[in-house]
Backbone of each chain as nested JSON, in Angstrom:
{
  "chains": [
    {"id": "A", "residues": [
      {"number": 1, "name": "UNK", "atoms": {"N": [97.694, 99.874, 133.708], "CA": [96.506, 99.332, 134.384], "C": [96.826, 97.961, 134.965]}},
      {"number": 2, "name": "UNK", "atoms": {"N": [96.718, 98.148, 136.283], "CA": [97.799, 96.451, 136.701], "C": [96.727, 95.61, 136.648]}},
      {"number": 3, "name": "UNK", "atoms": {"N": [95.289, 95.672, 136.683], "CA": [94.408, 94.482, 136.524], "C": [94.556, 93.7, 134.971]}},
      {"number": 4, "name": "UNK", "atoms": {"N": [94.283, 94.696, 133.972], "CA": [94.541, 94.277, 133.257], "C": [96.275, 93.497, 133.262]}},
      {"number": 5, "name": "UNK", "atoms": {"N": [96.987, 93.587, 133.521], "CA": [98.025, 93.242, 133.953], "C": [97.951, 91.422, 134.212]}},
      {"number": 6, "name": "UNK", "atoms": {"N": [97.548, 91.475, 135.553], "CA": [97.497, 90.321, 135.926], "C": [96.256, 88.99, 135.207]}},
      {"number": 7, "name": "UNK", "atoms": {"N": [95.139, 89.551, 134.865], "CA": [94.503, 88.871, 134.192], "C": [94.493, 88.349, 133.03]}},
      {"number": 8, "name": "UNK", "atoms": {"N": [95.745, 89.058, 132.432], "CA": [96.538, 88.6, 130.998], "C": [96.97, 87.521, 131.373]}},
      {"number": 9, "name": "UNK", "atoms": {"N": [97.75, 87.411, 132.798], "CA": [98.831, 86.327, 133.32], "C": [98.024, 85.163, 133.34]}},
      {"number": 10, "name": "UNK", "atoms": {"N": [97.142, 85.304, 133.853], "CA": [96.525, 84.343, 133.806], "C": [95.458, 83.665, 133.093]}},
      {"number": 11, "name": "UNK", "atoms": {"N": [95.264, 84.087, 132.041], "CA": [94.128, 83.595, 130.941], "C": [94.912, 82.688, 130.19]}},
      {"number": 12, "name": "UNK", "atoms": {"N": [93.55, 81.763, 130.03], "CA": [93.98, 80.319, 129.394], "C": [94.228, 80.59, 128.272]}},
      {"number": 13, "name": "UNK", "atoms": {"N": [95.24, 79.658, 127.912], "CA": [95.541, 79.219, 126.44], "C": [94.998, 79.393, 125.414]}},
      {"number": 14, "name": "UNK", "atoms": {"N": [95.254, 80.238, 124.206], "CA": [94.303, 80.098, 123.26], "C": [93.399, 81.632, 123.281]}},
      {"number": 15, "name": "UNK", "atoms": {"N": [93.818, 82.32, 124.221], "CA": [92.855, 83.582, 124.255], "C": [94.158, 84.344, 123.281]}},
      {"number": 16, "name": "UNK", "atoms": {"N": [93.642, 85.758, 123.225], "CA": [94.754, 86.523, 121.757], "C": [94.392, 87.651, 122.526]}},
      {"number": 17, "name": "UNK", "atoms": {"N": [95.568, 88.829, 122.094], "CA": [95.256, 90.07, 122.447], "C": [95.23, 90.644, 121.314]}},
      {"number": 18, "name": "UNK", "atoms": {"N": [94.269, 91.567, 121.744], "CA": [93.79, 92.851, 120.94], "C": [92.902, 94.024, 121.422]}},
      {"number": 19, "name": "UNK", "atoms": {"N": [93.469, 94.597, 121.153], "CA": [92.675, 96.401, 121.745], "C": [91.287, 96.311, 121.844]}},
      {"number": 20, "name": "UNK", "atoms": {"N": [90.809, 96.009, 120.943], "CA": [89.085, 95.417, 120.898], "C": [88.588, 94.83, 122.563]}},
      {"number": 21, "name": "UNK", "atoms": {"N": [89.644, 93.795, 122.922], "CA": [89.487, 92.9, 124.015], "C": [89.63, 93.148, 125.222]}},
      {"number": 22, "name": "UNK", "atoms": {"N": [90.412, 94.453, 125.28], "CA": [90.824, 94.397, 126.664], "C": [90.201, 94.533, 127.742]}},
      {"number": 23, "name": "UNK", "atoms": {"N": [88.909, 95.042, 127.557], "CA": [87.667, 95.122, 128.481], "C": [86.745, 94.203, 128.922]}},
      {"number": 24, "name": "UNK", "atoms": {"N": [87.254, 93.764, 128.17], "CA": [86.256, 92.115, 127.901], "C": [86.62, 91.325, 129.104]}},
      {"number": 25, "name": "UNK", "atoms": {"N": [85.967, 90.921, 130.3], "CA": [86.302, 90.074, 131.184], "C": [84.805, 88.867, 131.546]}},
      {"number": 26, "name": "UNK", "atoms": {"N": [85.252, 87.948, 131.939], "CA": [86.736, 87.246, 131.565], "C": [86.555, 86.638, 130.419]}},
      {"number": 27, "name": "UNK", "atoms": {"N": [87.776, 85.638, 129.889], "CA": [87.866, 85.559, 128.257], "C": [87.29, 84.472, 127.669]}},
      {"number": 28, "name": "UNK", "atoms": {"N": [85.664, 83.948, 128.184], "CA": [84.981, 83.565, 127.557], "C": [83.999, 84.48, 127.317]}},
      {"number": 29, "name": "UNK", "atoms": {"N": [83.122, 83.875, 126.091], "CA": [81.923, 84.457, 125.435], "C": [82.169, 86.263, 124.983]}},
      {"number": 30, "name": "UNK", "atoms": {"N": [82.885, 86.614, 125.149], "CA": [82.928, 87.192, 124.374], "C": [82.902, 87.893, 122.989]}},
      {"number": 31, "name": "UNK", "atoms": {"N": [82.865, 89.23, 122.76], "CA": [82.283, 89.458, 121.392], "C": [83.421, 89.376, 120.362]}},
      {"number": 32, "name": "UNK", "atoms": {"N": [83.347, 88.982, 119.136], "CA": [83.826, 88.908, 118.09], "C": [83.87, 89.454, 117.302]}},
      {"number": 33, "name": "UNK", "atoms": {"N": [84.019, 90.759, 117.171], "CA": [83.904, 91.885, 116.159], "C": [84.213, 91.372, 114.426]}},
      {"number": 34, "name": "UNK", "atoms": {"N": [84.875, 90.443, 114.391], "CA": [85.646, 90.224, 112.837], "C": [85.159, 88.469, 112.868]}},
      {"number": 35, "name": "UNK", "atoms": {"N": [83.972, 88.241, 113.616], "CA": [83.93, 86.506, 113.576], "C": [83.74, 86.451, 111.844]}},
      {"number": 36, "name": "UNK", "atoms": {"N": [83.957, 85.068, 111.729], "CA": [83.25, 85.069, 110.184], "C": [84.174, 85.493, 109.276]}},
      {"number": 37, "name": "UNK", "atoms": {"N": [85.323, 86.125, 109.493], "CA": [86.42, 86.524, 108.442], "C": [87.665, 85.441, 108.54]}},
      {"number": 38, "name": "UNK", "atoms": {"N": [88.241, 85.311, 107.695], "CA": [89.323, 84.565, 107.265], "C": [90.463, 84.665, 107.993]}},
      {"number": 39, "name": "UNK", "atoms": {"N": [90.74, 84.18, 108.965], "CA": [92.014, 83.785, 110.462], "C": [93.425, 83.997, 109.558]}},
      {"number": 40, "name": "UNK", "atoms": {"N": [94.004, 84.65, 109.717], "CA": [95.521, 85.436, 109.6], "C": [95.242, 86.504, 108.13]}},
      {"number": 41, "name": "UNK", "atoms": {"N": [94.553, 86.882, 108.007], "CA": [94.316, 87.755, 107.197], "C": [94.478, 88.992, 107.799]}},
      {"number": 42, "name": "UNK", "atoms": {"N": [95.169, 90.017, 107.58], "CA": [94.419, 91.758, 108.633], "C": [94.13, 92.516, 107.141]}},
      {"number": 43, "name": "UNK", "atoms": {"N": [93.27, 93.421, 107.511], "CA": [91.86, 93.85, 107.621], "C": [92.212, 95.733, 107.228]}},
      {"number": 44, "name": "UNK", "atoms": {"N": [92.499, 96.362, 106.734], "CA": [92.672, 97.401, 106.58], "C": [91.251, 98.65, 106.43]}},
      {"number": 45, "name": "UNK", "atoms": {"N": [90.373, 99.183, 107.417], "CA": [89.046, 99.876, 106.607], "C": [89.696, 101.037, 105.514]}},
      {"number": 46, "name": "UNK", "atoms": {"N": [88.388, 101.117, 104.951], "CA": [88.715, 102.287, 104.236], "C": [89.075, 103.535, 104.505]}},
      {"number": 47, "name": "UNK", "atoms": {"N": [89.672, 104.178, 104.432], "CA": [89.408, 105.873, 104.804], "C": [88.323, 106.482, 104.535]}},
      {"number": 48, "name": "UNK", "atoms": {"N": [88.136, 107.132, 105.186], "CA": [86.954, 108.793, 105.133], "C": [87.807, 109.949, 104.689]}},
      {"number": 49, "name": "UNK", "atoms": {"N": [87.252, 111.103, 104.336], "CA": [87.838, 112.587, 104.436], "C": [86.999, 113.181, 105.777]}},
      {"number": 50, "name": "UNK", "atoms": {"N": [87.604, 113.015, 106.402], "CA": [87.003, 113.754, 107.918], "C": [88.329, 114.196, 108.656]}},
      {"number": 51, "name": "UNK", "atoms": {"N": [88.007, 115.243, 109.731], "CA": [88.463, 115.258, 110.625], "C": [90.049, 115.753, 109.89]}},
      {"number": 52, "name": "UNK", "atoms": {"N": [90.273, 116.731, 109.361], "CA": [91.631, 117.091, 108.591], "C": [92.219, 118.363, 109.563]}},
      {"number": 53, "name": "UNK", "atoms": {"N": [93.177, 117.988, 109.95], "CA": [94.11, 119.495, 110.282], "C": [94.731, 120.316, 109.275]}},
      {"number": 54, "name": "UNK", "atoms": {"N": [94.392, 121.505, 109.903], "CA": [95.287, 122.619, 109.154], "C": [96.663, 122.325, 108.764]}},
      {"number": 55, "name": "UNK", "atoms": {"N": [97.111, 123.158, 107.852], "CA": [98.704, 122.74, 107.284], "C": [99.755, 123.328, 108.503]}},
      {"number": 56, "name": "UNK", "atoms": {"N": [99.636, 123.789, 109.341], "CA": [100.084, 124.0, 110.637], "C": [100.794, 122.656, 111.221]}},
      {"number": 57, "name": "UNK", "atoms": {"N": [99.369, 122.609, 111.901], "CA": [99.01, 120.991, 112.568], "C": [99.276, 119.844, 112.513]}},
      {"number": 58, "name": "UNK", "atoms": {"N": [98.982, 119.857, 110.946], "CA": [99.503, 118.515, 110.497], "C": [100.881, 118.243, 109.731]}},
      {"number": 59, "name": "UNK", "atoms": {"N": [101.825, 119.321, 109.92], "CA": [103.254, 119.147, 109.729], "C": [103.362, 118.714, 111.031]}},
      {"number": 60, "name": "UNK", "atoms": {"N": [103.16, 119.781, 112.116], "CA": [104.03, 119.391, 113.342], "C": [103.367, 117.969, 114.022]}},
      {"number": 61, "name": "UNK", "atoms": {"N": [102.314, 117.284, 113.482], "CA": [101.476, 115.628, 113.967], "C": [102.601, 115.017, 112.872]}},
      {"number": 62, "name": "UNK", "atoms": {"N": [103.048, 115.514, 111.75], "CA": [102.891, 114.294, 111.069], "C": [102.22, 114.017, 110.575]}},
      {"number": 63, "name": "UNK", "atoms": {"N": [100.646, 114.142, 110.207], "CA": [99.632, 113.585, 109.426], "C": [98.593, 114.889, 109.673]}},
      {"number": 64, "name": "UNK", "atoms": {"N": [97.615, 115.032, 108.356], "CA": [96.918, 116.154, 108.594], "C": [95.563, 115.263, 108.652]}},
      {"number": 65, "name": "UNK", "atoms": {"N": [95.434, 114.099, 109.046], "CA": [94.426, 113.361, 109.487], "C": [94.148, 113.075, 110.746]}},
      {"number": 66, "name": "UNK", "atoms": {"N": [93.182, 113.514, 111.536], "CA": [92.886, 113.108, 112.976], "C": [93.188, 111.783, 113.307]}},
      {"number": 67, "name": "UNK", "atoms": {"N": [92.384, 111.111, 112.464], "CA": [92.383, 109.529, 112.423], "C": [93.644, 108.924, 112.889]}},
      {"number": 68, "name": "UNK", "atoms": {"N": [94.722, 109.445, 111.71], "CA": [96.142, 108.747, 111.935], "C": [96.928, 109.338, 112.847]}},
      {"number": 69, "name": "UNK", "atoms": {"N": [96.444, 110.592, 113.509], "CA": [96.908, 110.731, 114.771], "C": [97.322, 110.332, 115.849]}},
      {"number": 70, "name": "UNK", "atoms": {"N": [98.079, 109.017, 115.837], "CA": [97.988, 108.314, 117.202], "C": [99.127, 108.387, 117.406]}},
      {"number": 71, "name": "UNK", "atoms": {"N": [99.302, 107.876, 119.031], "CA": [100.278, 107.724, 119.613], "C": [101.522, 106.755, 119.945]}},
      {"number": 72, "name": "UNK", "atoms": {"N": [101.781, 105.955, 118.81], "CA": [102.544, 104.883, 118.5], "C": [103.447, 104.868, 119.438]}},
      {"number": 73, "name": "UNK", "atoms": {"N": [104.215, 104.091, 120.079], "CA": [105.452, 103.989, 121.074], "C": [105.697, 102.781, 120.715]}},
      {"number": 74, "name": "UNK", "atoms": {"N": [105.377, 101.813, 120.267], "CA": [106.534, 100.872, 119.242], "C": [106.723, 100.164, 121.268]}},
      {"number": 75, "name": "UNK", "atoms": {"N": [105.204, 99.942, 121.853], "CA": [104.977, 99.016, 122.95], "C": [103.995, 97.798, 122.608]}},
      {"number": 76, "name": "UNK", "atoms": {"N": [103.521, 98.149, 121.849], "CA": [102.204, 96.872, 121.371], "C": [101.027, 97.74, 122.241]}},
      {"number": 77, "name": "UNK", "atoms": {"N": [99.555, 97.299, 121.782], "CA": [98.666, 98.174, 122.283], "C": [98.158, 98.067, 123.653]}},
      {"number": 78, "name": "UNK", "atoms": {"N": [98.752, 98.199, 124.333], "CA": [98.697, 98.058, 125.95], "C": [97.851, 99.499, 126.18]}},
      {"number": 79, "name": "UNK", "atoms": {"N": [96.915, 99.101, 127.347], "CA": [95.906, 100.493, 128.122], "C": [96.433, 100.55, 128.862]}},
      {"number": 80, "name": "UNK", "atoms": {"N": [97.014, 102.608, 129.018], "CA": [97.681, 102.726, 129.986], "C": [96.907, 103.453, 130.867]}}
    ]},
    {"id": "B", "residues": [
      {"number": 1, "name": "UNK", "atoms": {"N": [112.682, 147.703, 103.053], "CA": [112.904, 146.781, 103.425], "C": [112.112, 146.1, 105.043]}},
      {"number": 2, "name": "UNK", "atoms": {"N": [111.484, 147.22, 105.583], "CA": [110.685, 146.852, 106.745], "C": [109.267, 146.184, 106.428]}},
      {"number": 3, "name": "UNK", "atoms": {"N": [108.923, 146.144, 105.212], "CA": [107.744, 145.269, 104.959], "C": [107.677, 144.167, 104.434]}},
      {"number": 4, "name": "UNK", "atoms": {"N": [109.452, 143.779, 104.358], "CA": [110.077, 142.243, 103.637], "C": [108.893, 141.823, 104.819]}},
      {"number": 5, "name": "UNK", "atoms": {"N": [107.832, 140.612, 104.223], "CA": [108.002, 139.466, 105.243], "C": [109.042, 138.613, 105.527]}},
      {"number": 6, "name": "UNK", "atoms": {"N": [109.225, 138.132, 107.077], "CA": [110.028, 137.436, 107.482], "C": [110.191, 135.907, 106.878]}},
      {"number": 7, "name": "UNK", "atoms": {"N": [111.656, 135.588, 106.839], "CA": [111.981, 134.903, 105.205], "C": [111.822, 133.592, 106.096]}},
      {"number": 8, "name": "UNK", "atoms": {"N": [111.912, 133.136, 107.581], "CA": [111.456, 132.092, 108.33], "C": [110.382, 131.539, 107.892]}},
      {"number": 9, "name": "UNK", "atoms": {"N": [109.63, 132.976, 108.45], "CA": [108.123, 132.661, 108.199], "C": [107.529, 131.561, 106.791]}},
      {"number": 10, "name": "UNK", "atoms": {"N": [108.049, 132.7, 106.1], "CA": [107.533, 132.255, 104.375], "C": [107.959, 131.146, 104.273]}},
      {"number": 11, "name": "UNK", "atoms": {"N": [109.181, 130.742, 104.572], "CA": [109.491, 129.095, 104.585], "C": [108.636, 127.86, 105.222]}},
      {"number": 12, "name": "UNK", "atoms": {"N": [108.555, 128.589, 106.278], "CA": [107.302, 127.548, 107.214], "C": [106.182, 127.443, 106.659]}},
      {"number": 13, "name": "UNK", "atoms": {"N": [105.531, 128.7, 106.492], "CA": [104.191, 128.424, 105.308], "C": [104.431, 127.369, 104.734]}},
      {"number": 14, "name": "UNK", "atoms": {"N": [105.66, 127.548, 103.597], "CA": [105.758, 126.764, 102.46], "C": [105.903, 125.268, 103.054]}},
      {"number": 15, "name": "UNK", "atoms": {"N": [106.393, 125.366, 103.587], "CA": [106.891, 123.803, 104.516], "C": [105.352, 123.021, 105.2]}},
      {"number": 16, "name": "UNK", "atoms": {"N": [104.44, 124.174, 105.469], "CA": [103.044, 123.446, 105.929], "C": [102.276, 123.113, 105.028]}},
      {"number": 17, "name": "UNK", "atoms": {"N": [102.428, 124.004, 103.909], "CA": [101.251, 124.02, 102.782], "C": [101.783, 122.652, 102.137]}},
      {"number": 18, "name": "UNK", "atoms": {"N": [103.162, 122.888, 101.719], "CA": [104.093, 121.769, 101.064], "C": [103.492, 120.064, 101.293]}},
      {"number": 19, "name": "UNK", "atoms": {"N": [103.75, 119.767, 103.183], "CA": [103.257, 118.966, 103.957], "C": [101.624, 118.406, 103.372]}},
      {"number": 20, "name": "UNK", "atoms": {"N": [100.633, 119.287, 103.747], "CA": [99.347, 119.215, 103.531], "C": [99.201, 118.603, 101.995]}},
      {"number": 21, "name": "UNK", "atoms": {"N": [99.806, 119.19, 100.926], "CA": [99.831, 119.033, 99.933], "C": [99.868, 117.81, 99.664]}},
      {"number": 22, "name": "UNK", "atoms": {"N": [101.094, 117.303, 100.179], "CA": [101.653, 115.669, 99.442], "C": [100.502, 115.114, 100.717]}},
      {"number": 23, "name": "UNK", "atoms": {"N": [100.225, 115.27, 102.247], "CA": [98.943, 114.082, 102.371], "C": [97.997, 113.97, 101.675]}},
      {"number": 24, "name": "UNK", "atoms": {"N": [97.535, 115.275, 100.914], "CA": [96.363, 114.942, 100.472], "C": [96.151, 114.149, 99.191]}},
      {"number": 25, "name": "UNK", "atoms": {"N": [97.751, 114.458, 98.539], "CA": [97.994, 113.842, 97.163], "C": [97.786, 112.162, 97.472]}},
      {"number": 26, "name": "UNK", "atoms": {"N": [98.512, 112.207, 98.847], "CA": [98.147, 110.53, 98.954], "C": [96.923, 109.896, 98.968]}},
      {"number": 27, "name": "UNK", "atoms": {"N": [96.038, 110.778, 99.648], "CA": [94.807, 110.32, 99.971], "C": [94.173, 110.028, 98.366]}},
      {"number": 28, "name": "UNK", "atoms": {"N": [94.296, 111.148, 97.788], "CA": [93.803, 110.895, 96.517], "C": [94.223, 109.708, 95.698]}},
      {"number": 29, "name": "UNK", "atoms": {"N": [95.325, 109.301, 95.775], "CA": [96.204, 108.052, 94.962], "C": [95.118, 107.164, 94.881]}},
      {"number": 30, "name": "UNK", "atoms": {"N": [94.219, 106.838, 96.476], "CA": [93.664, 105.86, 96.534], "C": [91.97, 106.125, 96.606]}},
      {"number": 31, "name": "UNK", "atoms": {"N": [91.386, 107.728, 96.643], "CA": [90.533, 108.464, 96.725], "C": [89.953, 109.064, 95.359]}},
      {"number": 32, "name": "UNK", "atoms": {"N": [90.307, 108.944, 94.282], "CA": [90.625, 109.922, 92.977], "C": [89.173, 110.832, 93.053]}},
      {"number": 33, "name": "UNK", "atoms": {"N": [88.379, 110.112, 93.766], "CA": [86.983, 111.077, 92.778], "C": [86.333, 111.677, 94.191]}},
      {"number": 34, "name": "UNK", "atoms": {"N": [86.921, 112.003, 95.258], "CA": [86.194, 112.284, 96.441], "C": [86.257, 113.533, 96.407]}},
      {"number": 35, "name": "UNK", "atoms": {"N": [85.543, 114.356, 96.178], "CA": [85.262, 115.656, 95.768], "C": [85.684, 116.514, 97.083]}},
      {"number": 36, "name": "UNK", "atoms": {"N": [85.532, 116.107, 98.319], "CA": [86.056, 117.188, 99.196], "C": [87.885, 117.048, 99.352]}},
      {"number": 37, "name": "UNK", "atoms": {"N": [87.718, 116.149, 99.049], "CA": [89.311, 116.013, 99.359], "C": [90.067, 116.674, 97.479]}},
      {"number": 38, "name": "UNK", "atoms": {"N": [89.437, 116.489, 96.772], "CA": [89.819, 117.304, 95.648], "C": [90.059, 118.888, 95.685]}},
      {"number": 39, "name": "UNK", "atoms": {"N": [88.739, 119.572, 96.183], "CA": [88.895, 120.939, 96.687], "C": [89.683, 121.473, 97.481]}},
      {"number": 40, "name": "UNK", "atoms": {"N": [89.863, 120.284, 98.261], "CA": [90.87, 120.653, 99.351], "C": [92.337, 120.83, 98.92]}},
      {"number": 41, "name": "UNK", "atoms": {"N": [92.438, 119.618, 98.113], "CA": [93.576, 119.718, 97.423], "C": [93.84, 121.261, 96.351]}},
      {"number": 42, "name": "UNK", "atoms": {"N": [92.648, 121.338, 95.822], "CA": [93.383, 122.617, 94.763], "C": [93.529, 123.981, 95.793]}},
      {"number": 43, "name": "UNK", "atoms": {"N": [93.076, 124.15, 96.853], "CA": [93.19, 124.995, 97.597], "C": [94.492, 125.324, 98.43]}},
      {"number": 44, "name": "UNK", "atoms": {"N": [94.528, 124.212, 98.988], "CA": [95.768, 123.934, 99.54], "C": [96.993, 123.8, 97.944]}},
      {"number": 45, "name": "UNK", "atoms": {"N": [97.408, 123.448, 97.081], "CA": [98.102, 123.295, 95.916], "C": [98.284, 125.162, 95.566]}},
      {"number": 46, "name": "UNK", "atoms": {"N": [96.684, 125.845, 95.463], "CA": [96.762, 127.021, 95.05], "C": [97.598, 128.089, 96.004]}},
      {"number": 47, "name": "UNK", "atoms": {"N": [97.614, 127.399, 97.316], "CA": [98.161, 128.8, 98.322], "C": [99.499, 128.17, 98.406]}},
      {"number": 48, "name": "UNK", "atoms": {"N": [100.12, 127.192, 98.141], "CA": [101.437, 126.763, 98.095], "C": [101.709, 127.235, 96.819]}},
      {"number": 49, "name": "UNK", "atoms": {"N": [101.285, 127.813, 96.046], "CA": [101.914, 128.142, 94.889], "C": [102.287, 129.588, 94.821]}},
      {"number": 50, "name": "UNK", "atoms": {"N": [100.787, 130.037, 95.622], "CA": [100.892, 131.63, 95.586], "C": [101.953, 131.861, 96.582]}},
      {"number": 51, "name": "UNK", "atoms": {"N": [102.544, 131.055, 97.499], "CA": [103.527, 131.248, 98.672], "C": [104.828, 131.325, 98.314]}},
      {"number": 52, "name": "UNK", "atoms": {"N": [105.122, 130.431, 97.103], "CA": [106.389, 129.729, 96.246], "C": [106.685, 131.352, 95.519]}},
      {"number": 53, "name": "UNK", "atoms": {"N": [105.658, 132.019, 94.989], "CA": [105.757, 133.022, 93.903], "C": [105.776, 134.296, 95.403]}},
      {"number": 54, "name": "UNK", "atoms": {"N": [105.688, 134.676, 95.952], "CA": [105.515, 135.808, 97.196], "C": [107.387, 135.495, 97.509]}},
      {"number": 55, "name": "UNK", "atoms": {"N": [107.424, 134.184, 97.94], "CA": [109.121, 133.585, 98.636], "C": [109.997, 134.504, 97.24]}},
      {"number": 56, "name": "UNK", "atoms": {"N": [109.397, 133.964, 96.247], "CA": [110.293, 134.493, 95.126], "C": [110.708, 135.708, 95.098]}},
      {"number": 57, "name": "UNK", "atoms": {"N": [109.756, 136.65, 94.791], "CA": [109.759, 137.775, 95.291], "C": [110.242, 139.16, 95.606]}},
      {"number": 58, "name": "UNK", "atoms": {"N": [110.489, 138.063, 97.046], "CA": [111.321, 138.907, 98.415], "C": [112.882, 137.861, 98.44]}},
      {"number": 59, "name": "UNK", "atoms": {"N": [113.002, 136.743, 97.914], "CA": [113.779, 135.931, 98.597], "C": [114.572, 135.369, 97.435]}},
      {"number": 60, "name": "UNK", "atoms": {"N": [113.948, 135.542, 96.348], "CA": [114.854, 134.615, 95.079], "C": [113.798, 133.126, 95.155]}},
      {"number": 61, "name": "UNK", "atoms": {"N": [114.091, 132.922, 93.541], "CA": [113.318, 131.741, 93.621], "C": [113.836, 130.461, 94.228]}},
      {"number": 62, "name": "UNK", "atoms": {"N": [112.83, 129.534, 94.888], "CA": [112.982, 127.994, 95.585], "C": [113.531, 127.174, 94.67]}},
      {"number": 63, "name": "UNK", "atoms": {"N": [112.619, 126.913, 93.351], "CA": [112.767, 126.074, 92.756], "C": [112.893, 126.792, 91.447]}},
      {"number": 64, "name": "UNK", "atoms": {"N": [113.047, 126.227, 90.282], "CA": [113.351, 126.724, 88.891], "C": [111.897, 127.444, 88.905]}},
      {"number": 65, "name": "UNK", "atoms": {"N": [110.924, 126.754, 89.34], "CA": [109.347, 127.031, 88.656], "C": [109.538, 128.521, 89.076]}},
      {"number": 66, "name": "UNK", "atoms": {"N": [110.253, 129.074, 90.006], "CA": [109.506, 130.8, 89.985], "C": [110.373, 131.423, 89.727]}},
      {"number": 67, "name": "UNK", "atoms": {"N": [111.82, 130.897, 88.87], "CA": [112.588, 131.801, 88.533], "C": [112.177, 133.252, 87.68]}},
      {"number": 68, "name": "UNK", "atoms": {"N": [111.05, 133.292, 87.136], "CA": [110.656, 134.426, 86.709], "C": [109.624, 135.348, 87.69]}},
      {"number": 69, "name": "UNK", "atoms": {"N": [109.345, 134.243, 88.642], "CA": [108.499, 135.59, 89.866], "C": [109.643, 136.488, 90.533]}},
      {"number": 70, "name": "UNK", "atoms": {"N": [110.775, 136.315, 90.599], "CA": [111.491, 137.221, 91.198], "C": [111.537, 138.235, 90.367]}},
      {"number": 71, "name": "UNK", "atoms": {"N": [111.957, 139.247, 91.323], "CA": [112.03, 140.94, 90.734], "C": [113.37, 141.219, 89.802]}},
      {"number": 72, "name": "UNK", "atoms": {"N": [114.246, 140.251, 90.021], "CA": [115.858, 140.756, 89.403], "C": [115.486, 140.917, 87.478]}},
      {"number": 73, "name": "UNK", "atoms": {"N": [115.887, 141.656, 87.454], "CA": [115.909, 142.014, 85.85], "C": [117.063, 140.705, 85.369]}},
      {"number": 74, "name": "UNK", "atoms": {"N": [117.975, 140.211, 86.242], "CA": [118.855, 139.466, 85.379], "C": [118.644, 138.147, 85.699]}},
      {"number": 75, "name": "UNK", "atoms": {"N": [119.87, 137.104, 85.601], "CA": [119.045, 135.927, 86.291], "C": [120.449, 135.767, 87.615]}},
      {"number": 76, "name": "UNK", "atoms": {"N": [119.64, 135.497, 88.299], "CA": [120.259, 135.613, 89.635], "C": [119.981, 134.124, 90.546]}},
      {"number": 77, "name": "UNK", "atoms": {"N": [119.828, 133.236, 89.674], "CA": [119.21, 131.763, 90.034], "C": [120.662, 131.537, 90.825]}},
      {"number": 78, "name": "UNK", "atoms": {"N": [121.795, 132.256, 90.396], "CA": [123.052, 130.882, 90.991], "C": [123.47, 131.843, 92.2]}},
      {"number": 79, "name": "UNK", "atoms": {"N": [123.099, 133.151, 92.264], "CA": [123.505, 133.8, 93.413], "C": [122.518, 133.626, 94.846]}},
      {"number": 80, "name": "UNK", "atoms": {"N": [121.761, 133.239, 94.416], "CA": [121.088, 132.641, 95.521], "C": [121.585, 131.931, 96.655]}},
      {"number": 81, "name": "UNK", "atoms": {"N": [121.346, 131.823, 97.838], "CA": [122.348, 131.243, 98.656], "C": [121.508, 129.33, 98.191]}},
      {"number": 82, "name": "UNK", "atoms": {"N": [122.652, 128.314, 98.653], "CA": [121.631, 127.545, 98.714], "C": [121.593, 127.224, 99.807]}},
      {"number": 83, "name": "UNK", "atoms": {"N": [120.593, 125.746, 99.795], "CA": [119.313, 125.72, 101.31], "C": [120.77, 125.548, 102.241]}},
      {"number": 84, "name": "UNK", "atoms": {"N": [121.588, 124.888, 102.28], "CA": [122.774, 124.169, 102.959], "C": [123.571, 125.739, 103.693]}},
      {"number": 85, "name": "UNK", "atoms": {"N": [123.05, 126.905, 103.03], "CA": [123.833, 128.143, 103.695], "C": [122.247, 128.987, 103.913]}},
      {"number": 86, "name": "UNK", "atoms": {"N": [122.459, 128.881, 105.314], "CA": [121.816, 129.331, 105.727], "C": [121.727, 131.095, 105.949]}},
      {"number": 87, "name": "UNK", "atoms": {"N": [123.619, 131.391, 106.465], "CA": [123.014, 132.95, 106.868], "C": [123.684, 133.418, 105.249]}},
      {"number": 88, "name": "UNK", "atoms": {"N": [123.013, 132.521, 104.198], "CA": [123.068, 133.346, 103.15], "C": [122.541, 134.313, 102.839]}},
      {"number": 89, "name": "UNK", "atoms": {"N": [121.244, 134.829, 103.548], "CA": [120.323, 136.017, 103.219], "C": [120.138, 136.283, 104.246]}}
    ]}
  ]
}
């Protein structure tokens, strides 16, 4: 997404990335999903039992959890 | 011998059920009392077992645990091919 792209380039000092954010234009006032929590701490939620694949499925994913289904590429969380 | 199931097959089962098995064991590590994921577990645990004892069988046992589900009257644990030889059977 090259907007997002360039508007990274240029945001002031002091702004942070995160997946939460990337929609967020521009990088004041924005929302704070985790305000109020303790700065370098991360945050793990709990799990659910939802959303389970068959023993099929979830050999060939890797995980028989929807949830942990993702698509990792070891890029950082960039919208492509 | 035309109603052997295919000995691929039965492996893959075992290899999915196997899979399913240990996620769910994890989930539980940190889940112990979540009742759907318990059921799930003995279900999934129960058809990996009944799969282990079927492999036996037709195929010789996997592990020590089904050395007595196989059919051989003798013990035939070491004639088994192992996993590393494949066109052993």
């Amino acid at each position: 997404m090259s907007n997002y792209r360039s508007n990274n380039m240029h945001r002031p000092q002091g702004g942070y990335r995160s997946p939460m954010h990337h929609m967020t234009e521009p990088c004041y006032g924005r929302k704070d999903h985790l305000e109020g929590m303790t700065i370098a701490m991360a945050y793990v939620p709990w799990q659910s039992w939802r959303d389970v694949y068959d023993p099929a499925k979830g050999l060939s994913r890797g995980t028989i959890f929807k949830e942990l289904d993702k698509p990792f590429l070891g890029k950082g969380a960039m919208k492509r | 011998m035309n109603n052997q199931p295919n000995r691929r097959e039965m492996l893959n089962t075992i290899n999915e059920l196997s899979f399913s098995v240990l996620d769910i064991q994890l989930f539980l590590d940190t889940h112990p009392c979540d009742e759907d994921a318990l059921a799930y577990f003995q279900e999934c645990s129960n058809a990996r077992n009944q799969a282990l004892k079927e492999y036996a069988q037709y195929y010789g046992p996997l592990t020590i645990d089904t050395a007595t589900a196989s059919c051989s009257e003798r013990w035939s644990w070491i004639n088994d091919p192992w996993p590393w030889q494949e066109g052993g059977c």
